[in-house]
C-alpha positions in Angstrom: 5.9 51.1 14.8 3.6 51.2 12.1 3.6 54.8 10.1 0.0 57.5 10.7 -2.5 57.1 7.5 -2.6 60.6 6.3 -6.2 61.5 4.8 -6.2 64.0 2.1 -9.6 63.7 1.2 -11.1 66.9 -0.6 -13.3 67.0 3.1 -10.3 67.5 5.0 -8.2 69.7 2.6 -11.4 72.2 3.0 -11.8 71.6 6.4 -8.0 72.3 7.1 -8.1 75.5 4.7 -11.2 77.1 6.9 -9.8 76.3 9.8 -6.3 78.0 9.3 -8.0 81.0 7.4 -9.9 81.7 10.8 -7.2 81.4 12.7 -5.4 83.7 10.2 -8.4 86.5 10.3 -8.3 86.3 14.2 -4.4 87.0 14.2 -4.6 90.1 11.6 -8.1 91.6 12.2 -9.4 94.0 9.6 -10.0 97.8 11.8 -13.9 97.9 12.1 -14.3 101.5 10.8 -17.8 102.0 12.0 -18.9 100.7 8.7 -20.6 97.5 7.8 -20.9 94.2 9.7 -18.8 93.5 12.5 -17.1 90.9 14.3 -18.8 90.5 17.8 -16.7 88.8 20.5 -15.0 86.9 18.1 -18.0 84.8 17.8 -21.1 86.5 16.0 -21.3 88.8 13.3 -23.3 92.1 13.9 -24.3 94.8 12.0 -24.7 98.5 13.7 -28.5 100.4 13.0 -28.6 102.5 9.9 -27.9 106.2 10.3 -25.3 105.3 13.4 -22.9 107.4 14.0 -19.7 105.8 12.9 -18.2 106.7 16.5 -21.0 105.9 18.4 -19.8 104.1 21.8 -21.7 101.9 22.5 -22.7 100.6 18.9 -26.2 99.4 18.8 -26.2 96.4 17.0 -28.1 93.3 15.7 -26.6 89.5 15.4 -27.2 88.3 12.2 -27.2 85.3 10.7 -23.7 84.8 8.9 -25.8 82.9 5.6 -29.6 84.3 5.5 -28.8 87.8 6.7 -31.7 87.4 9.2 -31.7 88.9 12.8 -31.2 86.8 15.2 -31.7 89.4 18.5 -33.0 92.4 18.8 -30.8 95.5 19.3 -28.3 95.1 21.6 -25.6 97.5 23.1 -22.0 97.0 22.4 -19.0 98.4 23.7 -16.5 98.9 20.9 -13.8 97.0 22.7 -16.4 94.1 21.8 -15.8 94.7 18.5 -12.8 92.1 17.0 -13.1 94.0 13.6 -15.2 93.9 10.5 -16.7 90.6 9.7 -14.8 88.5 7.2 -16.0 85.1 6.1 -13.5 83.1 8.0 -15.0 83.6 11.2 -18.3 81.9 9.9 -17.0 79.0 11.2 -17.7 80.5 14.7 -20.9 81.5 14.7 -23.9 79.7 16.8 -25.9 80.5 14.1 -23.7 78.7 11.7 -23.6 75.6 14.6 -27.3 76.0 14.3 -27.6 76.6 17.7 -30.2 79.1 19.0 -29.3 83.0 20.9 -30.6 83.4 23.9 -33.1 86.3 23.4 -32.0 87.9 27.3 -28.1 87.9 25.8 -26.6 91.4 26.1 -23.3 92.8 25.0 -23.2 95.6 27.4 -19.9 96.1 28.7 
């Protein structure tokens, strides 16, 4: 039986290091505090209207793109239990906008 060729090309090093730091932020959430961007679903990053109450139930929001800060919906209602917690960079890697991969402009997050 011939032994596995282990890679440890800078690629994968990074690859593996995004990967296990998403997994990480998923597992230990930062609290959303009404404040900032937020973690949608686990898989989009949103960011509530200016002047929003920070208790406001549901939260309108906005996807955004996680690079170019652009918005990629219009304003959408979102229950709070939507809400993962605030955005942190590791869940970049789960972002359609990230995958390049268009939103459907009829998505909703109403609960």
């Amino acid at each position: 039986m011939r032994p596995r060729q282990r890679t440890d090309a800078p690629g994968d090093r990074k690859a593996v290091a995004e990967f296990t730091a998403m997994l990480a932020a998923r597992q230990r959430p930062a609290p959303w505090t009404g404040r900032g961007d937020a973690a949608v679903r686990i898989g989009e990053r949103g960011r509530p209207l200016p002047g929003q109450p920070a208790d406001a139930d549901p939260v309108a929001l906005v996807l955004i793109h996680p690079d170019t800060e652009a918005a990629l919906t219009g304003t959408l209602p979102c229950a709070r239990s939507l809400i993962h917690g605030a955005w942190t960079d590791p869940y970049r890697l789960l972002t359609n906008a990230l995958a390049g991969r268009t939103i459907n402009p009829d998505l909703t997050l109403e609960a």
